[in-house]
GUFIZA-980296 format. One record per residue (C-alpha): residue number from 1; residue in one letter; chain; x, y, z. Coordinates in Angstrom, 1 decimal. Each point is the difference from the previous one (the first is absolute). Layout:
N
     i   aa   ch       px       py       pz
   NUM    A    A        X        Y        Z
...
//
This chain:
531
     i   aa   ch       px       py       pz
     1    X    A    -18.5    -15.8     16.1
     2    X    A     -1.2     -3.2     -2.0
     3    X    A     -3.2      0.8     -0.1
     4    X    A     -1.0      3.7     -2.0
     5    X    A     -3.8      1.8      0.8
     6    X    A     -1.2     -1.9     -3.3
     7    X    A      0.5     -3.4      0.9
     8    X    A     -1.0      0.2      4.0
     9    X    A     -3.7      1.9     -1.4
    10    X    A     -0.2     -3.6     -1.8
    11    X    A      0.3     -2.1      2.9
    12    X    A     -3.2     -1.3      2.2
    13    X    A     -1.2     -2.7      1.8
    14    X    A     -1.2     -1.7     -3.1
    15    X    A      3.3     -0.3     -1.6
    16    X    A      1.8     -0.4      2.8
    17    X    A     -2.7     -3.4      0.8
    18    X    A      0.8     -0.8     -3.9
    19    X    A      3.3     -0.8      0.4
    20    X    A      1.9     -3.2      0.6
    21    X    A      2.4     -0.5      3.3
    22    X    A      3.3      0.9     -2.2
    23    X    A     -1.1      2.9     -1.5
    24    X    A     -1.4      1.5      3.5
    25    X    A      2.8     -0.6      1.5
    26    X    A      2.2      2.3     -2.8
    27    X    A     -2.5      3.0      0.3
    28    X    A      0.2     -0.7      4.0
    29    X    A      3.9      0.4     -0.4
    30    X    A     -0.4      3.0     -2.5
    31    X    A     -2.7      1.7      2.8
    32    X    A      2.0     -0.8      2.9
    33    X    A      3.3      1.6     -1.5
    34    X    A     -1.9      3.3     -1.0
    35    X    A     -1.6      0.3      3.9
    36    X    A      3.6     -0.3      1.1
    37    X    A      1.2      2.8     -1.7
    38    X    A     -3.5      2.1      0.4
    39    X    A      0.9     -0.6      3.5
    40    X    A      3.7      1.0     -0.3
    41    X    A     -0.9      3.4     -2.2
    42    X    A     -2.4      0.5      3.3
    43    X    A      2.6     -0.1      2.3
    44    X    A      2.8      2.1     -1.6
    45    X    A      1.4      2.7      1.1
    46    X    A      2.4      2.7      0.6
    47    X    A      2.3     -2.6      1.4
    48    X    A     -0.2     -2.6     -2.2
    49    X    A     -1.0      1.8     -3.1
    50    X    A      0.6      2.8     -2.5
    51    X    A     -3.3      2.1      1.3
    52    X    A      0.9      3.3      1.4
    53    X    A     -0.4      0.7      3.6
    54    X    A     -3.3      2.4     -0.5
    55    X    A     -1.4     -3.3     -1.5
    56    X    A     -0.6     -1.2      3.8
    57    X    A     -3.4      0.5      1.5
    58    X    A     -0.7      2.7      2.8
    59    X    A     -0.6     -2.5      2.6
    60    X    A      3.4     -2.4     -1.4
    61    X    A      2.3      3.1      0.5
    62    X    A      2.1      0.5      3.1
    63    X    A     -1.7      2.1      2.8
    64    X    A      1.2      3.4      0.4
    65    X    A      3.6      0.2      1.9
    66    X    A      0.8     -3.1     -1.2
    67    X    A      3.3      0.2     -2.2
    68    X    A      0.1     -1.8     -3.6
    69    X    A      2.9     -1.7     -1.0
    70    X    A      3.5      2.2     -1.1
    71    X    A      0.7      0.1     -2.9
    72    X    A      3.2      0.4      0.7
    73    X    A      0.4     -3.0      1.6
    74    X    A      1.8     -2.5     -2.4
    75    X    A     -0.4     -3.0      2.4
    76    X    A     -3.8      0.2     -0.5
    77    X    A      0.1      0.8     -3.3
    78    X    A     -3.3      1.9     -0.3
    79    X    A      0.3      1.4     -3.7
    80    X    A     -3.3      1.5     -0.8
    81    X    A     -1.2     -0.8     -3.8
    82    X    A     -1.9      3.3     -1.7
    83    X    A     -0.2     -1.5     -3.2
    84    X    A     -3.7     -0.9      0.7
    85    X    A     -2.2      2.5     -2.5
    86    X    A     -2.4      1.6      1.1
    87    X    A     -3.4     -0.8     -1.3
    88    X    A     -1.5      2.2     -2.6
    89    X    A     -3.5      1.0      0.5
    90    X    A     -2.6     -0.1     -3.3
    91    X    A     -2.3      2.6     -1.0
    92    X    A     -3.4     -1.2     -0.7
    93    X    A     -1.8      0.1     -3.3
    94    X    A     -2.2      2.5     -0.3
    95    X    A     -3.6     -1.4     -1.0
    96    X    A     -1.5      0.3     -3.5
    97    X    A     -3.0      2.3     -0.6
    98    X    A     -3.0     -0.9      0.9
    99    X    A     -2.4     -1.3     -2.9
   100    X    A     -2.1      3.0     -0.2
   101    X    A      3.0      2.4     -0.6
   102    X    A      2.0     -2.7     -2.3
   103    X    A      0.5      1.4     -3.8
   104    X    A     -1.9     -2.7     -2.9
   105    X    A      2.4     -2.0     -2.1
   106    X    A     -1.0      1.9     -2.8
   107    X    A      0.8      3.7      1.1
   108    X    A      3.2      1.3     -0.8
   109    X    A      2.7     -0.1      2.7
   110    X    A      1.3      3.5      1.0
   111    X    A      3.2      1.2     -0.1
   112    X    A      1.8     -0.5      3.5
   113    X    A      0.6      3.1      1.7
   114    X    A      3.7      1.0      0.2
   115    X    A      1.5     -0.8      3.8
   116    X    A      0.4      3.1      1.9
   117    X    A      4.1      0.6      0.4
   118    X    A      0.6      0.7      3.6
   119    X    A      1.0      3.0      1.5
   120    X    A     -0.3      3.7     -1.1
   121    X    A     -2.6      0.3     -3.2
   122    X    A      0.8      2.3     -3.3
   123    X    A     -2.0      3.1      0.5
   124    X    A     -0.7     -0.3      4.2
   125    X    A      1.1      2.6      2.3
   126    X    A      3.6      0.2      0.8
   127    X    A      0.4      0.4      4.3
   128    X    A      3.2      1.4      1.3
   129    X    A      1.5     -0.7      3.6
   130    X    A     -1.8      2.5      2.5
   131    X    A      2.6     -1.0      3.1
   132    X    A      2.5      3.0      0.1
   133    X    A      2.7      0.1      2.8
   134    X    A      1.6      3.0      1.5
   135    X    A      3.5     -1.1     -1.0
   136    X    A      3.0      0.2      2.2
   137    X    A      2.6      1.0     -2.5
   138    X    A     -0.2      1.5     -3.6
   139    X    A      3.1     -1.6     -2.6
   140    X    A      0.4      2.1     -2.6
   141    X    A      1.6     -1.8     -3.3
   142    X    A      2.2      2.1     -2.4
   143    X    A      1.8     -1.5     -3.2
   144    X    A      4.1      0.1      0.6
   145    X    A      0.7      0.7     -3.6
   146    X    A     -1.8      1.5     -2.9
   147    X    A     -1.3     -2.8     -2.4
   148    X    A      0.9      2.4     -3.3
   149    X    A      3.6      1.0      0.3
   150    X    A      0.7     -2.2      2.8
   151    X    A      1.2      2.7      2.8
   152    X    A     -0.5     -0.5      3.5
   153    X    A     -2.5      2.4      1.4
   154    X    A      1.0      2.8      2.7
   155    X    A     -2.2     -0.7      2.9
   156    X    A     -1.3      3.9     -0.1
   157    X    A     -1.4     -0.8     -4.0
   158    X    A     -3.6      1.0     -0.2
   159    X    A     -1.9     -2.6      0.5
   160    X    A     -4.0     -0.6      0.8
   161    X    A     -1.9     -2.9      0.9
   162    X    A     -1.9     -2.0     -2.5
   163    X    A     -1.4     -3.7      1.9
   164    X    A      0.5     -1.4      3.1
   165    X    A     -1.8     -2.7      2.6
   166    X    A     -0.4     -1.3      3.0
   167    X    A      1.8     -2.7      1.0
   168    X    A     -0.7     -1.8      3.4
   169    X    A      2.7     -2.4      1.7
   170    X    A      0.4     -2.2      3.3
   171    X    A      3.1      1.8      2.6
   172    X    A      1.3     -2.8      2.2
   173    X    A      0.8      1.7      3.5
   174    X    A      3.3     -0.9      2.1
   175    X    A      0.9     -0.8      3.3
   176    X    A     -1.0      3.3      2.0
   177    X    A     -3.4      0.1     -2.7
   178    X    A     -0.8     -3.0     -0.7
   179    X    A     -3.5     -0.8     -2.0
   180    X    A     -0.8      0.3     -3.9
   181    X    A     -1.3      3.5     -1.0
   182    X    A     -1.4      1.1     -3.6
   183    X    A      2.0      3.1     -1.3
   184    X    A     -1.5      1.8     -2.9
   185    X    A      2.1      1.8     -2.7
   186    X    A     -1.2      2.1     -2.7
   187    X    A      2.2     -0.7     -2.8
   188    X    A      0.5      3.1     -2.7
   189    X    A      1.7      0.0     -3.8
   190    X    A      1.1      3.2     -1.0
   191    X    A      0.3      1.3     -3.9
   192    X    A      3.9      2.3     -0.2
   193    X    A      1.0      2.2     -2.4
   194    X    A      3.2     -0.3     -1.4
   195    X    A      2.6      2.7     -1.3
   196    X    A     -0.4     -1.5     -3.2
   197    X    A     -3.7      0.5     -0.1
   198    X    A     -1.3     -3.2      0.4
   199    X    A     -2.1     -1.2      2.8
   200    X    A      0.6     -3.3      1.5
   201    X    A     -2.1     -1.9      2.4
   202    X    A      0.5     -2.4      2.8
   203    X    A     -1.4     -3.6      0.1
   204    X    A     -0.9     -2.2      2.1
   205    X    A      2.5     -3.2      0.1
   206    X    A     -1.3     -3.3     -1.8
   207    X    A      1.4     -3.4      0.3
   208    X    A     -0.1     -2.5     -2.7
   209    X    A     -2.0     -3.3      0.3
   210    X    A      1.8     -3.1     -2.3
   211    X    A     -2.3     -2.5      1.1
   212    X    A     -2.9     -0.4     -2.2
   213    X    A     -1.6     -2.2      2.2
   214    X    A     -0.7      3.1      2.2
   215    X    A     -1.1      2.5     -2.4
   216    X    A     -1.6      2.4     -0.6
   217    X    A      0.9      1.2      3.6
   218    X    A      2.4      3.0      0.0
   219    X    A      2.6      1.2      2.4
   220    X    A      0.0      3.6      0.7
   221    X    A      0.4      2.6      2.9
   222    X    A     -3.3      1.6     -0.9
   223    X    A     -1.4     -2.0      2.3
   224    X    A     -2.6      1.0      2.7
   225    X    A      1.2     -3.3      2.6
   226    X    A      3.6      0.5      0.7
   227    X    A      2.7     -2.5      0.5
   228    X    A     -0.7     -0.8      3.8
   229    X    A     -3.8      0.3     -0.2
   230    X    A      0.3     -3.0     -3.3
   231    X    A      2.0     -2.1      2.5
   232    X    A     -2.6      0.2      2.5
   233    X    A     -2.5     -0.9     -2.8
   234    X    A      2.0     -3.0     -0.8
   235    X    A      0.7     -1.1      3.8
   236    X    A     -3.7      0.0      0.9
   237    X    A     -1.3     -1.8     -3.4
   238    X    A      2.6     -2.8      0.2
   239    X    A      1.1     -0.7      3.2
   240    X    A     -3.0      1.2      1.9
   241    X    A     -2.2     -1.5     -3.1
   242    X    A     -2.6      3.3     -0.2
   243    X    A     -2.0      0.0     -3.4
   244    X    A      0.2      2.9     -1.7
   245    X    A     -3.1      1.2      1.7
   246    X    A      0.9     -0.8      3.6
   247    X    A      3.3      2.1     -1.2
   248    X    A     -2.4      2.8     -0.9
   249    X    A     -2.2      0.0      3.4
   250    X    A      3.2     -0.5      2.5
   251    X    A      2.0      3.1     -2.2
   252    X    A     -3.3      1.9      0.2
   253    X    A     -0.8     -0.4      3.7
   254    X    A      3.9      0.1      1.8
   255    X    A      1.9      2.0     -2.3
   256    X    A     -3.0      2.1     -1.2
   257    X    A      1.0     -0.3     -3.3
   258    X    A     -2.1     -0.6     -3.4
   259    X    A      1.3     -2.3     -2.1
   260    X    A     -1.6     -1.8     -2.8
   261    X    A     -0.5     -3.2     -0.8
   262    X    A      1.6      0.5     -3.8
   263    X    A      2.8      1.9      1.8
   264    X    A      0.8     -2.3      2.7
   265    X    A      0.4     -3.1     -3.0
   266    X    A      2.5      2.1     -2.0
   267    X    A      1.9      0.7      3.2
   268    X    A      0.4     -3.9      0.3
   269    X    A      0.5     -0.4     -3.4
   270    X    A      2.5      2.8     -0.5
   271    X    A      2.2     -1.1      2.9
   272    X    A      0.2     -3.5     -1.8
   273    X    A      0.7      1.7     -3.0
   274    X    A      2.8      1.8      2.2
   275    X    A      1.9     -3.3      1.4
   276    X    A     -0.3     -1.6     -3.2
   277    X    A      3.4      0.5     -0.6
   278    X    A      1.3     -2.1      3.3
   279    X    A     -1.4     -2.8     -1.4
   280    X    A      3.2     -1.2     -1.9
   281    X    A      2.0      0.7      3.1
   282    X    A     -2.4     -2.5      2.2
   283    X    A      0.2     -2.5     -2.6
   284    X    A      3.9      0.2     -0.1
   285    X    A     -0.5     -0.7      3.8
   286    X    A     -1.7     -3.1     -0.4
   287    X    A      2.3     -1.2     -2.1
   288    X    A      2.9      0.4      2.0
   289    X    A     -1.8     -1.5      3.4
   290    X    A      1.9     -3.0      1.6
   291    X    A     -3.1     -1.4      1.0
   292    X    A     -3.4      1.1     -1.5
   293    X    A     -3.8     -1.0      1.6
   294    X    A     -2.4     -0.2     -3.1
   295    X    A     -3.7     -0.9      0.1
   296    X    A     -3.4      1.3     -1.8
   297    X    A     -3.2      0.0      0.9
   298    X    A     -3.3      0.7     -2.2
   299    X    A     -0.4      3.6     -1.1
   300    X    A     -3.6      1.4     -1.7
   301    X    A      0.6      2.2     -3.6
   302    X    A     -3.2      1.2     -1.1
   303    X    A     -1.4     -3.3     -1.1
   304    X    A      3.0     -1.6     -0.2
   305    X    A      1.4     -1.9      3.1
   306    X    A      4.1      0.2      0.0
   307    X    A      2.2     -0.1      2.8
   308    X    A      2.0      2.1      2.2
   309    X    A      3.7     -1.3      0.4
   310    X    A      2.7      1.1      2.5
   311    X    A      3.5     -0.2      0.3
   312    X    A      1.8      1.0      3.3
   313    X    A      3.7      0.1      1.8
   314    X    A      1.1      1.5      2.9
   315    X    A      0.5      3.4     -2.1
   316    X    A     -3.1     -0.3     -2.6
   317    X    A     -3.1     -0.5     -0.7
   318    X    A     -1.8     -0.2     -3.8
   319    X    A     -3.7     -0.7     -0.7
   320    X    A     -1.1     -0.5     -3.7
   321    X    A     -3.4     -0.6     -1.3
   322    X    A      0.4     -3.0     -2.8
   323    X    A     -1.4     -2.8     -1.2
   324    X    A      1.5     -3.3      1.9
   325    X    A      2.1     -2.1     -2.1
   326    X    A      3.7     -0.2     -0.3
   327    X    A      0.6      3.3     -2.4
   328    X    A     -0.1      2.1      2.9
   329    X    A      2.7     -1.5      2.0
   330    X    A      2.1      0.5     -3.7
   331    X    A     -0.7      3.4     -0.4
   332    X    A      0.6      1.2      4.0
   333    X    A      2.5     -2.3      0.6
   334    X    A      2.6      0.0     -2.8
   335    X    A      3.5     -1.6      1.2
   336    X    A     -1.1     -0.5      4.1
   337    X    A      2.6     -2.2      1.1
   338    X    A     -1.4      0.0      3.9
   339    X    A     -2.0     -2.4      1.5
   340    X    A     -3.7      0.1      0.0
   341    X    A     -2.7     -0.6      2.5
   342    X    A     -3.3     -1.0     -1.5
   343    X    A     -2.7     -2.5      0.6
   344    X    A     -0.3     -3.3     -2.1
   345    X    A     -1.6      1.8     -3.2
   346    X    A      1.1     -1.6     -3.5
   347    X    A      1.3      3.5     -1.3
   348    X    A      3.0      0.4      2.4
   349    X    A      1.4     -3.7     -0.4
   350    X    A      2.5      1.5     -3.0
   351    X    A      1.9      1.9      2.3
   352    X    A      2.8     -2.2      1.3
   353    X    A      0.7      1.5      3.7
   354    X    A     -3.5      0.0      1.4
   355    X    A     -0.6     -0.6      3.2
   356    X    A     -4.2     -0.9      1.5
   357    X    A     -2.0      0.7      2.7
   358    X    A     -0.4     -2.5      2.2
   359    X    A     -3.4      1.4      1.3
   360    X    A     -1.8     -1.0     -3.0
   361    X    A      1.4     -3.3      0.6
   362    X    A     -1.4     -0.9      3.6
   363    X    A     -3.1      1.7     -0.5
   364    X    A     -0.5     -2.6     -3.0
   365    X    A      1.3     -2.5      2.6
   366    X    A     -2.6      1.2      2.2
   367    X    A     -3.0     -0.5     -2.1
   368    X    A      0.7     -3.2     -0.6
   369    X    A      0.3     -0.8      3.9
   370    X    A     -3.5      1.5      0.0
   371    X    A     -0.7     -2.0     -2.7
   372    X    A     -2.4     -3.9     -0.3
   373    X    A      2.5     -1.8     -1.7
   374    X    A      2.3     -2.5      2.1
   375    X    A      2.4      0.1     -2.4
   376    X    A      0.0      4.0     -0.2
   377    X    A      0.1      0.1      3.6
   378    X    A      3.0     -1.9      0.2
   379    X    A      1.8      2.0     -2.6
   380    X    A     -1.5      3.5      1.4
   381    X    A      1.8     -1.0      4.0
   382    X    A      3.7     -1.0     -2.0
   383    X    A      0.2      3.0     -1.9
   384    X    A     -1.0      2.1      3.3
   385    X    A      2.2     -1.9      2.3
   386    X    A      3.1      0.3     -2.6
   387    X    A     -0.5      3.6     -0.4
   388    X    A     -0.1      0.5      4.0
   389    X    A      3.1     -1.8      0.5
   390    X    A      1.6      1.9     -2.8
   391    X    A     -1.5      3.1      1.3
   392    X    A      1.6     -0.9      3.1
   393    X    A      3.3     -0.7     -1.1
   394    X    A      0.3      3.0     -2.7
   395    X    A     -0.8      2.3      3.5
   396    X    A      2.4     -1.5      1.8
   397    X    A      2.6      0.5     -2.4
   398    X    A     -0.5      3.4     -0.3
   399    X    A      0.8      0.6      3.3
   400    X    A      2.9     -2.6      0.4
   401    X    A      3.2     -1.0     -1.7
   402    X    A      0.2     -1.1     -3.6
   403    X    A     -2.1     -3.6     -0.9
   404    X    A     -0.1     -2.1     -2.9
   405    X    A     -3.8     -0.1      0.3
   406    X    A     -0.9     -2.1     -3.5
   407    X    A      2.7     -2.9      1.4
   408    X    A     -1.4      0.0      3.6
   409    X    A     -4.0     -0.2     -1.5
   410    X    A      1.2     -2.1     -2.9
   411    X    A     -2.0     -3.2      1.0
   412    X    A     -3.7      1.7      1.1
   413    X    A      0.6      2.4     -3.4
   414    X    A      0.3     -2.5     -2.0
   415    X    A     -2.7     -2.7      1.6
   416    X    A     -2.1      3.6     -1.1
   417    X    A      1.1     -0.6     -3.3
   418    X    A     -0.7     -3.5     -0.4
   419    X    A     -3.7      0.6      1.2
   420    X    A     -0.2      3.0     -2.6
   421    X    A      0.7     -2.5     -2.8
   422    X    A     -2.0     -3.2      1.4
   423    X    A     -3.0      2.6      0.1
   424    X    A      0.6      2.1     -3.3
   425    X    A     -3.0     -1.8     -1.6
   426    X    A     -2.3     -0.3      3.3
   427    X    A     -4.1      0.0     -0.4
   428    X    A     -0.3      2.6      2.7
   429    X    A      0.5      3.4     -2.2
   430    X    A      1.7      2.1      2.5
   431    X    A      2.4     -3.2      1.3
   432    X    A      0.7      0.1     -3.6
   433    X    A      0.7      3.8     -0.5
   434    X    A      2.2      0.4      3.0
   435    X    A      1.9     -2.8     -0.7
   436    X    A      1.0      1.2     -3.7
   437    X    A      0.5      3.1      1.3
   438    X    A      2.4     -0.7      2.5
   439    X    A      1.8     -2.5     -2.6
   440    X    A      0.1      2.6     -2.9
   441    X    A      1.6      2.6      2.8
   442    X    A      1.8     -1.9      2.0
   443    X    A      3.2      1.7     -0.5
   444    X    A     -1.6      3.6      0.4
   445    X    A     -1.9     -1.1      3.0
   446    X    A      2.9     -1.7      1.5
   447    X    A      2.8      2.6     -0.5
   448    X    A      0.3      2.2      2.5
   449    X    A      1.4     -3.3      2.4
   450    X    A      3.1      1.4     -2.2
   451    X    A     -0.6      3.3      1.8
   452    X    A     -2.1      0.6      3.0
   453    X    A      0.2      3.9      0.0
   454    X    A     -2.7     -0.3     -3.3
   455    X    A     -3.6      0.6      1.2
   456    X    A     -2.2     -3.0      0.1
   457    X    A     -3.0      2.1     -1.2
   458    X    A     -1.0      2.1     -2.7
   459    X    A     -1.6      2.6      2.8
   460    X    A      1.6      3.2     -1.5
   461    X    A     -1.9     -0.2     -3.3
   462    X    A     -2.9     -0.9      2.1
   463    X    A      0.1      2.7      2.2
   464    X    A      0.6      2.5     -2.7
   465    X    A     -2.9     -1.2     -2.1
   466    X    A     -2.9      0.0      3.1
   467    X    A     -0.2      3.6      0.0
   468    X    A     -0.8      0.1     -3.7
   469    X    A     -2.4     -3.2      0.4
   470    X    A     -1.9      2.5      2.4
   471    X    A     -0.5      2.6     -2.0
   472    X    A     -1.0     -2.1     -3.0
   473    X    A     -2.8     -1.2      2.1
   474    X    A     -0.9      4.0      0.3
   475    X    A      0.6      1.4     -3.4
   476    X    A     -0.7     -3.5     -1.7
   477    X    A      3.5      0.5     -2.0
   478    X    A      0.0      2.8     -3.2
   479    X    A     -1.7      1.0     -2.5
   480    X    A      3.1      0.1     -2.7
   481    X    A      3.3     -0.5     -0.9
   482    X    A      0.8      4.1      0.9
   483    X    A     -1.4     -1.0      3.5
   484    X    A      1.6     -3.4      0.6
   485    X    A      3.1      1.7     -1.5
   486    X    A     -0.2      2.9      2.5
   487    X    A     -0.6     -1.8      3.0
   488    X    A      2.7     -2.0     -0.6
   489    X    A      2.5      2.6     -0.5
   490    X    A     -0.9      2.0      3.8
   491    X    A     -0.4     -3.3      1.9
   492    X    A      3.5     -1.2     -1.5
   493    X    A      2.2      3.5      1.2
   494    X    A     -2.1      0.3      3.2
   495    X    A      0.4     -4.0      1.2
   496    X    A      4.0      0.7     -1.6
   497    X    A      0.3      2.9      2.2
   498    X    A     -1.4     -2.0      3.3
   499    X    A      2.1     -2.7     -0.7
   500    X    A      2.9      3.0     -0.1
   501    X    A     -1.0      1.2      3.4
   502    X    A     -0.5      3.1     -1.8
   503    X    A     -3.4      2.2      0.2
   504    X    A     -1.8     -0.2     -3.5
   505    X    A     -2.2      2.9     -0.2
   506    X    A      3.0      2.5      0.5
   507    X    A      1.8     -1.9     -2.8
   508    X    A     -2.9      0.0     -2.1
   509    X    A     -0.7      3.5      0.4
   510    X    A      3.4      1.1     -1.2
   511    X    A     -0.6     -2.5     -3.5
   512    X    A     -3.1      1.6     -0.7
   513    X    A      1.1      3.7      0.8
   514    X    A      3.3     -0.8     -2.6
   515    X    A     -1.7     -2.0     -2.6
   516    X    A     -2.8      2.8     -0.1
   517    X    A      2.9      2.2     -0.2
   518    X    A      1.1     -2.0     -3.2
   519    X    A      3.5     -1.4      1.5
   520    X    A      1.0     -3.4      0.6
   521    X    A     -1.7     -1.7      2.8
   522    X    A      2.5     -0.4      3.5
   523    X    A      1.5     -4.0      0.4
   524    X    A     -1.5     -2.1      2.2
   525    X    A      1.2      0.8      3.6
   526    X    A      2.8     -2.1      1.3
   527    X    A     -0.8     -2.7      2.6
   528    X    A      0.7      1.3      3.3
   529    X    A      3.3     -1.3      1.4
   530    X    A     -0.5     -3.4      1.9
   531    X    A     -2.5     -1.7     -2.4
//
């Protein structure tokens, strides 16, 4: 835009009138540029644009039955863009006092009243839980050895009870039962006298937590959820996006079970805190992908806005919560020699086998079609019509012989190139983008002619991230670093184990029942045989 808010509430009839033929006719050219591209902002869309498909009006959508494109289709190239944030809504300003109630100037200010820290007061009423089960099985826990002199205990010692508590955990059923059912265990620690006269009791297993990004959250088995019932938990917050509350209500009125809201946020937070560990082994992962999809999108902190990155293969997924610039792609990707799928971002241009969605590409091509400029236009139906033929050819390689495809296209690639470099300093903006962009990545854009079995989009990061986008959307991001670290962590092992063709919550159960334990955490389960 030319012409900013300030200057237009300057202009009226009577300047306009005031001035003389060559001056009217600049400002007319200045105006007449910024309808253009009022108009083209108008006009853009999911197709031609970065906006997200929710951005489309009721009555613009398709009707119901009516099937959008695939995503999975290459020729179309359909890429969907989530990095548009969301906007953040403002609180009003409360009003000042009215005059009446107003302090004078000359009255001494009062001390401000401390904030009130949330949660249970010093001094209030303690409440304990009120929901007891009839349990299904008592486990009694005796020490093996006497803690003194070290002996191991005769299973007839005299022993007696001292703690215990209920623990409550999710059964899966099997083929002849199938169905989820809640099994309730009373869990007791008994105190055993040793020969030696010295009594020893038995403890509850606790795991230990080395990242201090999660604390003060502790693993232990003195848990009332059990392993199962925490998987659910984490199943129905992230990938069925249920707040906390909504977790509450649906546990309450299905299960029959009374959780709270405290206890259902260590749950998630312990069973981050749990596959921690697997972290390094999903990293190492990355690293060792042949070819690796990468894109971000905007991510809400508190009151900071960062962003939530993904890296995925055929075998892995990883989502980090970072600020965007280049140090990320140092610290998670130290010594990837694979090739890289991004989009035209600045950050990934040091890596030297990239490859680039060519999605982004004709949808940029697109809104200049759409566009007012000539000029624009003209560039906007080359850049479409070279990437169809291409498109074309790159499918039709696939399924035939061998082809030298950058010989047999070498005269429309490079009449491409030559218009990329006649318009590198164009008036039009966007004519001007494009064609830098394609120029500055022309090799990336243009190498997988050397190999047609690449993809031509970047629709596995895409696809990976929309889920995510959605729930963002809901939950409006997290509140801290513990939270954007935690979410992080589950959605990385249970999009791994997807991509695995493995079941996650099974998986994930067995982690959180050996971390609470205080043993090593099990490896990530092999991909099944075929991927």
């Amino acid at each position: 835009m030319h012409l900013s808010d300030h200057i237009l509430c300057q202009l009226d009839e009577t300047y306009v009138q005031a001035l003389d033929e060559a001056r009217l006719r600049g400002l007319s050219l200045r105006l007449l540029e910024d309808l253009k591209e009022a108009r083209e902002r108008l006009r853009q869309n999911p197709a031609n644009s970065s906006r997200p498909p929710s951005s489309r009006a009721p009555w613009e959508r398709p009707p119901a039955g009516d099937e959008e494109p695939s995503d999975d289709a290459e020729a179309s190239l359909p890429a969907q863009d989530q990095d548009a944030p969301d906007a953040a809504s403002a609180s009003p300003e409360e009003p000042p006092d009215p005059p009446e109630t107003q302090a004078p100037e000359h009255a001494a200010s009062k001390p401000e009243k401390p904030k009130r820290k949330p949660g249970k007061q010093p001094g209030a009423p303690g409440f304990g839980r009120t929901q007891v089960f009839k349990a299904h099985e008592t486990i009694i826990h005796r020490p093996e050895t006497c803690a003194a002199c070290a002996e191991a205990l005769p299973a007839d010692a005299p022993s007696v009870a001292y703690a215990g508590f209920q623990s409550v955990d999710l059964q899966w059923g099997d083929a002849e039962q199938p169905g989820l059912h809640l099994r309730i265990t009373d869990q007791r620690f008994h105190d055993t006298l040793c020969g030696c006269g010295h009594h020893t009791r038995a403890r509850p297993g606790e795991g230990r937590v080395d990242d201090p990004t999660l604390e003060p959250v502790a693993l232990s088995e003195w848990r009332l959820v059990g392993p199962g019932l925490a998987t659910l938990i984490v199943a129905l917050h992230l990938r069925f996006r249920m707040s906390r509350r909504r977790l509450r209500e649906f546990l309450h009125d299905w299960l029959g079970l009374s959780l709270s809201v405290g206890t259902l946020d260590r749950t998630l937070r312990e069973a981050a805190a749990a596959a921690a560990p697997l972290e390094n082994e999903l990293i190492e992962a990355v690293v060792a992908s042949e070819l690796l999809h990468a894109d971000e999108t905007s991510w809400p902190q508190g009151a900071d806005l960062l962003w939530l990155w993904v890296f995925t293969s055929a075998t892995v997924t990883l989502f980090v919560v970072a600020k965007r610039g280049r140090e990320v792609l140092d610290r998670l990707l130290p010594g990837f020699t694979g090739w890289l799928m991004s989009d035209g971002w600045q950050a990934y241009r040091h890596l030297p086998q990239r490859l680039r969605c060519w999605a982004h590409l004709t949808r940029k091509a697109q809104g200049l079609i759409d566009s007012d400029d000539r000029e624009a236009q003209a560039f906007g139906h080359q850049v479409q019509r070279a990437f169809d033929t291409l498109i074309g050819a790159i499918h039709a390689a696939r399924a035939g012989p061998p082809v030298d495809l950058p010989r047999l296209h070498a005269e429309l690639l490079a009449e491409l190139h030559a218009a990329c470099v006649r318009l590198l300093g164009h008036r039009h903006a966007k004519t001007r983008a494009l064609a830098v962009e394609l120029w500055n990545d022309w090799d990336a854009i243009f190498r997988v002619l050397e190999n047609p079995q690449w993809p031509l989009t970047n629709n596995d990061a895409e696809r990976a991230l929309r889920h995510w986008v959605i729930a963002r959307r809901i939950m409006m991001g997290t509140r801290g670093e513990a939270g954007s670290r935690a979410f992080t962590l589950l959605a990385s092992v249970i999009d791994t184990c997807r991509k695995r063709c493995h079941v996650p919550w099974l998986y994930l159960a067995g982690v959180i029942a050996e971390r609470r334990a205080g043993r090593a955490a099990a490896p990530l389960l092999a991909p099944m045989p075929g991927l």
